[in-house]
C-alpha positions in Angstrom: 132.2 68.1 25.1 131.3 71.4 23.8 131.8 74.4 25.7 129.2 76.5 24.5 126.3 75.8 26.8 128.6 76.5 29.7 129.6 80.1 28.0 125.7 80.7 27.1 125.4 79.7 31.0 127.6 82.8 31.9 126.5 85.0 29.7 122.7 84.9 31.1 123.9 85.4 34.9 126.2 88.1 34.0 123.2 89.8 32.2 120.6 88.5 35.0 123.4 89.8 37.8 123.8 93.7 35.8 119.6 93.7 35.8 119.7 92.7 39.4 122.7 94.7 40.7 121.1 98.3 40.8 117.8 96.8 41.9 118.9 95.2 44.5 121.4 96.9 46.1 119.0 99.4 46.5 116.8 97.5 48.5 119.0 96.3 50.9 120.2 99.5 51.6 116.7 100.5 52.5 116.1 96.9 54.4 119.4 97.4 56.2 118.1 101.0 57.4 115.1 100.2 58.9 116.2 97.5 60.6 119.6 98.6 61.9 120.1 99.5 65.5 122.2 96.8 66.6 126.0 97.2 67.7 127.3 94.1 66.4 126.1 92.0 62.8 126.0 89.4 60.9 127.5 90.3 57.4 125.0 88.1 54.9 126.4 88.1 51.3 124.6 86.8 48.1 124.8 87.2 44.6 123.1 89.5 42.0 123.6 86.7 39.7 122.3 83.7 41.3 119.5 83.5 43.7 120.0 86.5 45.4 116.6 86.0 47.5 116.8 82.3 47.9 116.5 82.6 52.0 114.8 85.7 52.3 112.3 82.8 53.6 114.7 83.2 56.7 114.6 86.8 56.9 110.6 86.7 57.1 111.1 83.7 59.5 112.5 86.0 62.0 110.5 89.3 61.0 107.2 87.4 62.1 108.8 85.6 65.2 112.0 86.8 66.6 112.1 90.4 65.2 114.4 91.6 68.0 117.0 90.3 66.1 116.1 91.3 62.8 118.5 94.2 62.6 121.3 91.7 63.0 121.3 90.6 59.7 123.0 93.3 57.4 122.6 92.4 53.6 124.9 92.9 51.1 125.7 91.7 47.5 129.3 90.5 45.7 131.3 92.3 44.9 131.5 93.5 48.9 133.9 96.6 49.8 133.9 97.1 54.1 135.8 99.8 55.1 134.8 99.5 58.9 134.9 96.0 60.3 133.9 97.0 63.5 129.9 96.0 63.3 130.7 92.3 62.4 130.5 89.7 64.7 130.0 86.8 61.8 129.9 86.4 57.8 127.8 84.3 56.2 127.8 83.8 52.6 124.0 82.9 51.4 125.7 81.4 48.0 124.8 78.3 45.8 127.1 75.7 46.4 129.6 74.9 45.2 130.4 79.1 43.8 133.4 77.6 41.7 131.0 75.7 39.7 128.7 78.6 38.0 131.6 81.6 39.4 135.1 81.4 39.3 135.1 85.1 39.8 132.7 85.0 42.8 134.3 82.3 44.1 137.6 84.2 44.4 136.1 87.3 45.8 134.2 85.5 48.6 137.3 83.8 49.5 139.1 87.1 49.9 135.8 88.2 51.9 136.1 85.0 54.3 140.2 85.7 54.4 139.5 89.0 55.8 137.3 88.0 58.6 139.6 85.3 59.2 142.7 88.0 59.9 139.9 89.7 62.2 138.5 86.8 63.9 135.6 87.1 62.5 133.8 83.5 62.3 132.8 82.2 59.0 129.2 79.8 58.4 129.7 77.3 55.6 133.0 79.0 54.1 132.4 78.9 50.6 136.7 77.1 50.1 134.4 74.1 52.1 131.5 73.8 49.6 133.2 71.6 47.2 133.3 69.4 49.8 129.7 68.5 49.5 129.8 67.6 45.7 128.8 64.2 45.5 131.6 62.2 44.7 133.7 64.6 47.3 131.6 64.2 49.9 131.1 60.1 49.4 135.2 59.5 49.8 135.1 62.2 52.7 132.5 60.2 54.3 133.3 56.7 53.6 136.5 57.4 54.8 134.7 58.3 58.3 133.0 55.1 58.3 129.7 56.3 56.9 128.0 54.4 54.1 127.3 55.9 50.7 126.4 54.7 47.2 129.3 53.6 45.3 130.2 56.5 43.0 132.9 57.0 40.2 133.6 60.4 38.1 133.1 59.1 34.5 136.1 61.2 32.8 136.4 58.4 29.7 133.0 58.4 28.0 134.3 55.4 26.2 135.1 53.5 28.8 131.9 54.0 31.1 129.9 52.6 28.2 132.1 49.6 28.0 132.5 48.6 31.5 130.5 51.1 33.4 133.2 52.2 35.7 132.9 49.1 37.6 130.1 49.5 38.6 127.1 46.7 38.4 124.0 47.5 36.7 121.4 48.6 37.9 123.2 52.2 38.5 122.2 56.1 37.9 124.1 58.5 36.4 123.9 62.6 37.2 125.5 65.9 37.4 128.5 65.7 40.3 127.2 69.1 41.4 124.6 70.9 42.6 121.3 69.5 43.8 118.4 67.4 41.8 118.9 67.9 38.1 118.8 64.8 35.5 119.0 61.8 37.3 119.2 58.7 34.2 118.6 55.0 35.4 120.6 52.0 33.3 119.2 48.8 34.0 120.8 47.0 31.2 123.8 47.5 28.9 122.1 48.9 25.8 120.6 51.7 28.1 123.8 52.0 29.9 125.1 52.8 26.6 122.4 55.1 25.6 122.9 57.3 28.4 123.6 61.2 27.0 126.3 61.8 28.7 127.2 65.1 27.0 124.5 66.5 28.8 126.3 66.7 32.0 129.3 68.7 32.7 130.9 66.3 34.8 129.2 63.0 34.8 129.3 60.9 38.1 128.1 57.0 37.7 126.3 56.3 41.5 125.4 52.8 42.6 121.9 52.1 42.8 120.8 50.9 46.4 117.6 49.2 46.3 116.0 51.0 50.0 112.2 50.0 48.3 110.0 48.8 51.5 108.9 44.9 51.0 105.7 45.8 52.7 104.3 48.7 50.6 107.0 48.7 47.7 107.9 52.3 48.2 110.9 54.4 48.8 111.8 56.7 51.1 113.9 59.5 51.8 114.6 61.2 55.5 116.5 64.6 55.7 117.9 65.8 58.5 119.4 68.9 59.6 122.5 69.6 61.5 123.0 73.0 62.6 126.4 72.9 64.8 125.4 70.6 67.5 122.0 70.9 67.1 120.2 68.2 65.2 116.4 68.3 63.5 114.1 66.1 61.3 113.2 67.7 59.1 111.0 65.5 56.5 110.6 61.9 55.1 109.3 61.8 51.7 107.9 58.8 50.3 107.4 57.6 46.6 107.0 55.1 44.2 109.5 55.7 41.7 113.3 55.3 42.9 113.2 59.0 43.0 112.4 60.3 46.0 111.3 64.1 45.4 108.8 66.4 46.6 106.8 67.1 43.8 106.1 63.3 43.1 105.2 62.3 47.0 102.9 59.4 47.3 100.4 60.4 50.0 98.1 58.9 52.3 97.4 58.3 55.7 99.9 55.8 56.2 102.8 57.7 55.0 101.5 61.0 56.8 101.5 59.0 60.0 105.0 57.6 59.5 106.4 61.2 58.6 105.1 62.9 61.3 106.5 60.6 63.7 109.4 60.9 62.3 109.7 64.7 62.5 108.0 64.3 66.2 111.1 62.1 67.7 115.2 62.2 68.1 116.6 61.0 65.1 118.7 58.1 67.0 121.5 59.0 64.0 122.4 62.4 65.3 126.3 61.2 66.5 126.3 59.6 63.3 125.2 62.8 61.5 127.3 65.0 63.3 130.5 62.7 62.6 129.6 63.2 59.0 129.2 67.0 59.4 132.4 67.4 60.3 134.1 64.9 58.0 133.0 67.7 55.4 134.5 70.1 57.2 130.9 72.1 57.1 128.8 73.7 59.9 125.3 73.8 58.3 124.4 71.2 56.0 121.3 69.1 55.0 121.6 65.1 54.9 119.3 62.8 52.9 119.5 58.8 53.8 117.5 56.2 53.3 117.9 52.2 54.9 118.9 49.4 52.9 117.0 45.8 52.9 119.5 44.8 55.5 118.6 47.9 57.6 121.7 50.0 57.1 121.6 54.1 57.0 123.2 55.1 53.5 124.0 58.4 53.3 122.4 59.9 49.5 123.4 63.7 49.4 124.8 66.4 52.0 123.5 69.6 50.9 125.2 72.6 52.6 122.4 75.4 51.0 118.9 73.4 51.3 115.6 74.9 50.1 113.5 75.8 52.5 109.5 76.9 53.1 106.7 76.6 55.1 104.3 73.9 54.0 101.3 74.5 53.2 97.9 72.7 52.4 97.7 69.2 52.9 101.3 69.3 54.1 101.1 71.7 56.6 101.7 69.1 59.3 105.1 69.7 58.1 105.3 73.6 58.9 106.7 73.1 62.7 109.5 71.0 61.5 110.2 73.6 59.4 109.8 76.1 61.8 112.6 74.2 63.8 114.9 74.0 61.3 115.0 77.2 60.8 114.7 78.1 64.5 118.1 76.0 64.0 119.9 78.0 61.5 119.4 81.3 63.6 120.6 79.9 66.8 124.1 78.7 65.0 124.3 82.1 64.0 123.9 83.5 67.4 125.9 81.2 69.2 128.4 81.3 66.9 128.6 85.1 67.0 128.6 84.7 70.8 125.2 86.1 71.3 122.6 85.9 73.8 119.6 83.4 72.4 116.3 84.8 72.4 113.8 82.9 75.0 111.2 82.7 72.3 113.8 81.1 69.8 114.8 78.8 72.6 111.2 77.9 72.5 110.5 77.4 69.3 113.7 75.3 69.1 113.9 73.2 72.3 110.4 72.6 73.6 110.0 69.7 71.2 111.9 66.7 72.0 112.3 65.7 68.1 115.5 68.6 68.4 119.0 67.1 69.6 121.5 69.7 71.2 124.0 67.7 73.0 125.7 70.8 75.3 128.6 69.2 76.0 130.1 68.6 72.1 132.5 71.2 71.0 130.3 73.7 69.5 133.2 75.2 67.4 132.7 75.9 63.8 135.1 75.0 61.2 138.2 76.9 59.5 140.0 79.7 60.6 138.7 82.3 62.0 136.6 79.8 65.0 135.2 81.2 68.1 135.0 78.4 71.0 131.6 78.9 73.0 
């Protein structure tokens, strides 16, 4: 495998992060201005590099509907110098998962960042030395081993081999990039397109069982995310499609699968014990699961993501906007209770008042890693 796409990779976020730097890091000093006023902060890091403004969708979450606590979020880019620790009451690194993967150099330096709060008891959300952890074949051992089903999955190192005897693995199967999120997904039903599979376009191949979840009623499949945020627990969509490829921007949509979703999003996930077991098996405090059922009605665990995309839904999908509105009601509150800060009553609200939201108050609420705060 050539390494020349990986260098041409790094060269264009090096160039997009120097572009980005000076424009940037003048904004947030002017953001961090006007809204400063609080005694304590959260210390929000991102990259020049790589979607630097990825969850300024939660910034303008809290602008239009907690802005009391806007001023608690104090922006800053990597490299990050702090001279006066004082203001911080938490760090939390807005960064792609996994950093190692497209930084080696950002990786180190927000591990020094997250080593320095930790001498200062500082918590840490999501440390970035944990993301790995949610890389697919990583987070299918970590979670099988907790008693949580996954697909099958094996890391094809021998390119050879895979085409000969396809890990082990029965056909059909799917093969795709062991990080990151969506990218090339390829399908082999049979040998010869087992064989045909490019794999030199992936940078380390994973070959994943295919589970057949397609409903023998309507012959679609369907994917649920939900969100764990600490203890607290939201649904957060169910997508539904006809291809085994359950993404949003090939949703099959009618009034049957608008009523399903939105009764999904409207009730307790009955999973959450299981969800939260899996949170912690990944040793995460924020992340995003996708899962679908089997024919034999078993939950099988497809992704983790620690750094989901979020927005509010618009048009025809708009039903969707106060489960999004939760979720990110969600995000906030871990932030706040694990700086050991008072919770807004209209964040409470927005969080709380539907009974879709699980927050069991007697689980340990601590995060994970050095550096925790018991609340």
């Amino acid at each position: 495998m050539t390494r020349a796409p990986g260098l041409k990779r790094a060269v264009k976020r090096r160039l997009k992060d120097a572009r980005n730097r000076l424009r940037l890091r003048a904004h947030d000093w002017h953001v961090n201005r006007r809204w400063r006023g609080e005694a304590k902060r959260f210390l929000v890091v991102r990259h020049a590099g790589k979607g630097p403004e990825f969850y300024d969708v939660i910034l303008h979450w809290v602008e239009e509907h907690v802005p009391e606590i806007r001023g608690l979020f104090e922006l800053r880019l990597l490299p990050c110098w702090v001279f006066d620790w004082s203001p911080y009451a938490l760090h939390v690194p807005w960064l792609q998962d996994p950093v190692e993967n497209w930084s080696r150099r950002a990786h180190a330096r927000a591990c020094r960042l997250a080593a320095a709060c930790d001498r200062r008891g500082i918590p840490v959300i999501n440390r970035v030395d944990r993301l790995s952890n949610a890389m697919k074949f990583e987070a299918a051992s970590r979670l099988s081993r907790a008693g949580i089903r996954t697909p099958v999955m094996r890391v094809i190192g021998d390119h050879r081999e895979f085409r000969e005897t396809g890990c082990g693995l029965a056909l059909p199967l799917f093969v795709r990039e062991d990080a990151g999120h969506g990218g090339l997904m390829l399908r082999a039903d049979t040998e010869r397109e087992l064989r045909a599979i490019p794999l030199e376009q992936f940078r380390r191949p994973i070959a994943v069982e295919l589970v057949d979840v397609r409903s023998p009623e309507d012959g679609l499949f369907r994917k649920f995310r939900y969100v764990v945020a600490g203890r607290v627990g939201v649904p957060h969509h169910m997508q539904a499609t006809a291809d085994w490829i359950t993404r949003g921007d090939i949703r099959f949509h009618n009034e049957t699968t608008r009523s399903q979703e939105q009764s999904y999003i409207s009730r307790p996930d009955p999973h959450h014990e299981l969800f939260q077991r899996a949170r912690r098996s990944l040793e995460l405090d924020f992340v995003a699961f996708d899962y679908g059922f089997d024919r034999s009605g078993e939950l099988i665990i497809w992704e983790a993501n620690p750094y989901p995309h979020f927005h509010i839904p618009k048009g025809r999908l708009s039903y969707l906007a106060p489960a999004m509105h939760r979720t990110l009601a969600a995000v906030v509150h871990l932030y706040l209770e694990r700086a050991g800060m008072a919770i807004p009553r209209r964040l409470q609200d927005i969080l709380f008042t539907s009974p879709s939201v699980s927050c069991p108050v007697t689980e340990d609420t601590a995060p994970t890693g050095a550096g925790s705060r018991l609340r």
